[in-house]
Each structure stands twice: as C-alpha cells, then as structure tokens.
C-alpha positions as CSV (number, residue, x, y, z in Angstrom):
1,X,-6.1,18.3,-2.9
2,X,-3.6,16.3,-5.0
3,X,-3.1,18.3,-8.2
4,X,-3.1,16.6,-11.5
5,X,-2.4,19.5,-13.7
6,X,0.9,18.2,-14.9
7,X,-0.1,14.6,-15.1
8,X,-0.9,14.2,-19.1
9,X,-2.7,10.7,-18.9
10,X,-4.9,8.4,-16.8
11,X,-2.2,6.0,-15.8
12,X,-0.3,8.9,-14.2
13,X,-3.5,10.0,-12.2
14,X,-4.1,6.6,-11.1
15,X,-0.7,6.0,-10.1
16,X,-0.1,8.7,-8.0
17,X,-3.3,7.8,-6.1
18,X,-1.6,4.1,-5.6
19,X,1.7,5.2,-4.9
20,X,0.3,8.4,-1.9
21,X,-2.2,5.7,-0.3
22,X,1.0,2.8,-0.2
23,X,3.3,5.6,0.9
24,X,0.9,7.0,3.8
25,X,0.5,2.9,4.7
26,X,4.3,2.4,5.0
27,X,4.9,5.5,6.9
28,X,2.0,4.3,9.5
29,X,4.3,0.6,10.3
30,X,6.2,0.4,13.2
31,X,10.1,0.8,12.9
32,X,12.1,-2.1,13.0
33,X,13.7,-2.0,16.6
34,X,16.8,-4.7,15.7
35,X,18.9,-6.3,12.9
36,X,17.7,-8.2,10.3
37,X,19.0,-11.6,10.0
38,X,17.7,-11.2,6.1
39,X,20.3,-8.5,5.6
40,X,23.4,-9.6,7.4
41,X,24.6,-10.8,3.9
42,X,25.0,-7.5,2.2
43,X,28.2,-6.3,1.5
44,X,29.1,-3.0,3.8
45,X,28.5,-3.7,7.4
46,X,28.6,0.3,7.9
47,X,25.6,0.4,5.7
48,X,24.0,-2.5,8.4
49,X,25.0,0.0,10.9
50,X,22.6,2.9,10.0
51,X,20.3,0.1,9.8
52,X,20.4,-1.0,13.0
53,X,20.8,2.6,14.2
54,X,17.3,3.5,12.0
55,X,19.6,6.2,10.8
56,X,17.1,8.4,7.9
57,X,17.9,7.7,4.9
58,X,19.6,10.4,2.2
59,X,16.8,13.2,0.5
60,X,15.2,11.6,-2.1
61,X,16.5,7.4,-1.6
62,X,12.7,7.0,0.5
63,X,11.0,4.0,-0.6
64,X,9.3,4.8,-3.7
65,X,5.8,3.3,-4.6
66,X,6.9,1.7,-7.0
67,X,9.3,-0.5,-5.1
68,X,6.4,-1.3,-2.3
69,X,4.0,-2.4,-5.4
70,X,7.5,-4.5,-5.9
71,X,7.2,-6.4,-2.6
72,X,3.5,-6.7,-2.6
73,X,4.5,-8.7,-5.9
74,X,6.8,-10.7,-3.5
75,X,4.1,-11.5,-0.9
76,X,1.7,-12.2,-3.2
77,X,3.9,-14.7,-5.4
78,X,4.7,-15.7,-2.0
79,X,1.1,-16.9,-1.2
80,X,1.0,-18.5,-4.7
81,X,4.0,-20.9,-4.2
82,X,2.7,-21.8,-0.8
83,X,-0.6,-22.9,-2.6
84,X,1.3,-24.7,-5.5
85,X,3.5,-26.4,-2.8
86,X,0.9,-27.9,-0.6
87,X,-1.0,-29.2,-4.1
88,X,2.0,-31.0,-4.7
89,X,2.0,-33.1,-1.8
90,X,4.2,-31.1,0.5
91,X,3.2,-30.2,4.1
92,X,4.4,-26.9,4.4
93,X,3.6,-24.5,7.4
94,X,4.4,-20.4,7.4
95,X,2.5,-19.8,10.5
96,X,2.7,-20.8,14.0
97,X,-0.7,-21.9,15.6
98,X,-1.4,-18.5,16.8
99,X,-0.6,-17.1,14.0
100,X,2.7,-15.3,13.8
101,X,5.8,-16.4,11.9
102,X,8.2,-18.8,12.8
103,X,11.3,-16.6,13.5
104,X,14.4,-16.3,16.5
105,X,15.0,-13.6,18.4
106,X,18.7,-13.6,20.3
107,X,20.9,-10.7,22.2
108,X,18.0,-9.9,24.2
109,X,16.1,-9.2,20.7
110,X,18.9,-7.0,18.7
111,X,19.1,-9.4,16.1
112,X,16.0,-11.4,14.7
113,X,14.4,-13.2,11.5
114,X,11.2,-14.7,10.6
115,X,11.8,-17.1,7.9
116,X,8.8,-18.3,5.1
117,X,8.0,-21.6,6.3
118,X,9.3,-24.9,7.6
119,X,8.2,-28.4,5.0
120,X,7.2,-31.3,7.7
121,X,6.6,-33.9,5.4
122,X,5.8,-34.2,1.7
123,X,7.2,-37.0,-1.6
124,X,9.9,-39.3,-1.2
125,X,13.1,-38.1,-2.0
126,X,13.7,-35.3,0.3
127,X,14.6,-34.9,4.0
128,X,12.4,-33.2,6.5
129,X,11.9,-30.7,8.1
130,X,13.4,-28.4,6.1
131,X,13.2,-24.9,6.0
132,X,11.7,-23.0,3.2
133,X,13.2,-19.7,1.6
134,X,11.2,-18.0,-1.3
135,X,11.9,-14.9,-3.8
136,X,10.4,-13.7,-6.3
137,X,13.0,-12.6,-9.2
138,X,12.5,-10.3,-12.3
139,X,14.1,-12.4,-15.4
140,X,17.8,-11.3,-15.6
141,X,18.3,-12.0,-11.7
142,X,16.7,-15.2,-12.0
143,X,18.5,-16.0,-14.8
144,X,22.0,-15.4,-12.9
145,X,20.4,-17.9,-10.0
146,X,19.8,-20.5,-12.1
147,X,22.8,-20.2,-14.4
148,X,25.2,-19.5,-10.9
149,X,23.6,-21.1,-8.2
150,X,22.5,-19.6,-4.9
151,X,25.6,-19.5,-2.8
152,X,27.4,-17.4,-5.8
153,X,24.4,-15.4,-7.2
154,X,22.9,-14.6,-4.5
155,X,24.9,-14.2,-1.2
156,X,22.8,-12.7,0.8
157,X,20.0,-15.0,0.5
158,X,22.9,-17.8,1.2
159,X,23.7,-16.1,4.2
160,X,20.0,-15.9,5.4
161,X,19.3,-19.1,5.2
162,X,22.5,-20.3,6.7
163,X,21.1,-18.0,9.9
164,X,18.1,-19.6,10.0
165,X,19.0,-23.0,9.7
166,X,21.4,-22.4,12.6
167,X,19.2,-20.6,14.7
168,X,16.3,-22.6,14.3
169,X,18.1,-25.9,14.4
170,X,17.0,-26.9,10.9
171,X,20.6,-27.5,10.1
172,X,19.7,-31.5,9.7
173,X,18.6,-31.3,6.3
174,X,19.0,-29.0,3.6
175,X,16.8,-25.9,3.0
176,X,14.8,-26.1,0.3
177,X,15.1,-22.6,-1.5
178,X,12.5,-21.8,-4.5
179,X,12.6,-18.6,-6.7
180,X,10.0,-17.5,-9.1
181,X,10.6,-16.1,-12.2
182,X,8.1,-12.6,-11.9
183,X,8.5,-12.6,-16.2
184,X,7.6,-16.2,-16.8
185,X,6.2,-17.7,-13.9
186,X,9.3,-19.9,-14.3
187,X,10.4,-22.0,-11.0
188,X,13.6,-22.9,-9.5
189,X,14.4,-25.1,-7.0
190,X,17.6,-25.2,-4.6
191,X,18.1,-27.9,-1.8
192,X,21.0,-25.9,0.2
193,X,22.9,-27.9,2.7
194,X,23.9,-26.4,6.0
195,X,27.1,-23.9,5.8
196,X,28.4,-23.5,9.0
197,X,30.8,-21.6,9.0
198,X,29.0,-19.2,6.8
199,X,26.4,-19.1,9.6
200,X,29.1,-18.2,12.1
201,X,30.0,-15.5,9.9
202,X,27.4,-13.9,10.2
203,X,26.4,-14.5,13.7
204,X,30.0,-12.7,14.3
205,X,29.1,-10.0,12.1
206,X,25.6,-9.5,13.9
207,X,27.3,-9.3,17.1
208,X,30.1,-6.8,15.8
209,X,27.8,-4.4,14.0
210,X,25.5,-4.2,17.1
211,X,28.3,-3.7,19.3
212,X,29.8,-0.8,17.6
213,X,27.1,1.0,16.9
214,X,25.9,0.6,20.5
215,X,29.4,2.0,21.4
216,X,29.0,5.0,18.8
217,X,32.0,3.2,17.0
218,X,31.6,4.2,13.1
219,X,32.9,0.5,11.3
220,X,34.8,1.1,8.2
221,X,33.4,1.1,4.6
222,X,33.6,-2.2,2.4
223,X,34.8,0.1,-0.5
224,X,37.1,2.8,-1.3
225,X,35.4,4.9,-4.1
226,X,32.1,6.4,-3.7
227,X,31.6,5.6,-7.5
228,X,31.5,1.3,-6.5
229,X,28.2,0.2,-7.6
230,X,27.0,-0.7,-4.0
231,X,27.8,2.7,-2.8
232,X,25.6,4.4,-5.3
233,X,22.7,2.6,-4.7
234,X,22.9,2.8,-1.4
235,X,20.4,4.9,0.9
236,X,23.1,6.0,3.1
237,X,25.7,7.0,0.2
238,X,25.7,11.1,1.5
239,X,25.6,10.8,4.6
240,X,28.6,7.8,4.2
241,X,31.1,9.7,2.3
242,X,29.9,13.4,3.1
243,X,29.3,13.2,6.8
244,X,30.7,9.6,8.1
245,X,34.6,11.2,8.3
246,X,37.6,9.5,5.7
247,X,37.1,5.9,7.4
C-alpha cells in the first residue's frame, strides 16, 4: 500500500499514483541495445559512452515522472503537428506500411535512428522528399531557436538531422525542421540544408565512441571542472569524476 500520510493535498495523491504507474511502465521497456543517432550531438562523448555501455545511472538522476509526463507531451504534440501538417496540404508519412518507423541501422546495428517522418509531396515552394524533425519546446528554449536558429541553438538536433539526411539519403533537399512552442502553441519552421561535414562528424564520433567502449577504453571528458553546467546535470556526473580515474 502506497502511503499518503505525508501528502497534504489531492494533487499530491494523484500525482504519486501517475508518476508509480509511468515509472513501473518505463522500467517494463526493453533497453536500448545501441547508440542513438538522436544523441550523437551532445557535448561529452564519455557521457555517450555509458550510454552505449547502458552504464546505471548515479542514485537519485533515474528518470523522474515528471520528465516522462514531459515526453508524453512530446509525442502527443507530435501527433498534433502531424495532423496540422497533412490539413495543410502536405503528404507527410511517419510510418512505414507495416508499421514501424522509418530509421537506419549500420555497424551491424550499434548505431541506429528512427527519424519523425519523411514529406512526399505537398504546396509549391518546397522540395521533396524531405525529412521531417519535430520538438516540442517550453517557451525560453523556443525562444533561443527562433531568435538563434537551429544549427547555433540547438546542436544536437543539428547534428541529428545531418545523420539522418545522410543515412537515409534525404540529403537532396533540405529537412524541414518544426518546433512547437509547449507555452503558446506557437510554431516554427526551419528548412535545414544538408551539412556534410557535420554529418561526417558525427558518423566519426559514432564509430569512435563505440570502438572504445567495446575496447574498455575510458574517452576523455569534454570539461575540466565537475562544476561546468553539462557535468552537473549529467546522470553519470559520480560515477565520472568519482570513479572514472583523472582523465
């Protein structure tokens, strides 16, 4: 039995319930067996090595319920701009006939990414196909897309798309990247053009994070104080700069 006695209010109670049941459903999903091409963009490949490795995460940096009831936000808005999309005239497809995504898998499936959807057709004025990227932003992120741009704002979105136009030869014509605004239901709209050599990047830093780890190589850290912002919100910040050595 879940006990309440410290909970003061109704919201609390009915929170807790959410947050257990979401928890007990995450736990239950199968464990990601490779490297996400949607995180090759962050900045400390270390930190993409105890990903790949499915090393636990530090006591207390589990996914909370609150941030799963933030991606169910992101599929659902996801859904919605897919609807909005196709009422506008464009021919958008997110699932194969069979029903799974549209996605690459490559070094005999260590790396892989499943991408939103691919536009066939639609109005004049743009190029197809063209693949589709979506997020869904709270209001000061989104803010610093639209005020910045993608490539500068948002990196590693930049570099996922650049992976997925390369890997999916949808490098023709450029992506068309859309963003809503979770605060305003505000839209924005980005037609990214192929970066190559950002895609190669990427594909190099796939290849070396895979084949260190695989070699029980330990890669070095993208920054020297354990204070840096990215180090202290990341998952793997103890076990980093307590138990990964001086590297």
């Amino acid at each position: 039995m879940m006990d309440f006695n410290s909970t003061s209010s109704i919201s609390g109670q009915i929170t807790a319930l959410i947050d257990a049941s979401m928890q007990n459903k995450h736990a239950q999903q199968p464990i990601r067996q490779y490297l996400g091409a949607s995180r090759l963009g962050i900045a400390c490949e270390r930190a993409l090595q105890y990903e790949y490795a499915q090393a636990p995460v530090d006591y207390g940096r589990e996914t909370q319920g609150q941030m799963l009831r933030i991606f169910e936000r992101g599929h659902i808005m996801e859904e919605c701009m897919v609807q909005w999309l196709c009422t506008a005239g464009f021919d958008l497809r997110t699932r194969k006939p069979n029903g799974e995504q549209f996605g690459f898998s490559v070094v005999d499936g260590r790396l892989q990414g499943h991408i939103d959807g691919v536009v066939v057709a639609g109005p004049e004025g743009f190029a197809y196909p063209a693949l589709w990227e979506n997020k869904c932003l709270g209001n000061k992120s989104w803010r610093e897309l639209e005020k910045k741009r993608l490539a500068v704002a948002k990196p590693v979105y930049a570099a996922q798309i650049a992976l997925y136009q390369a890997y999916l030869e949808l490098h023709e014509h450029p992506a068309l990247f859309t963003a809503l605004n979770a605060d305003t239901m505000e839209i924005y709209a980005e037609l990214v053009p192929f970066d190559a050599a950002l895609a190669q990047r990427m594909s190099d830093r796939a290849s070396k994070v895979i084949s260190a780890t695989e070699a029980g190589e330990l890669l070095p850290r993208s920054f020297a104080d354990s204070t840096h912002f990215e180090c202290k919100f990341c998952p793997y910040a103890k076990r980093c700069w307590q138990e990964g050595g001086g590297q």
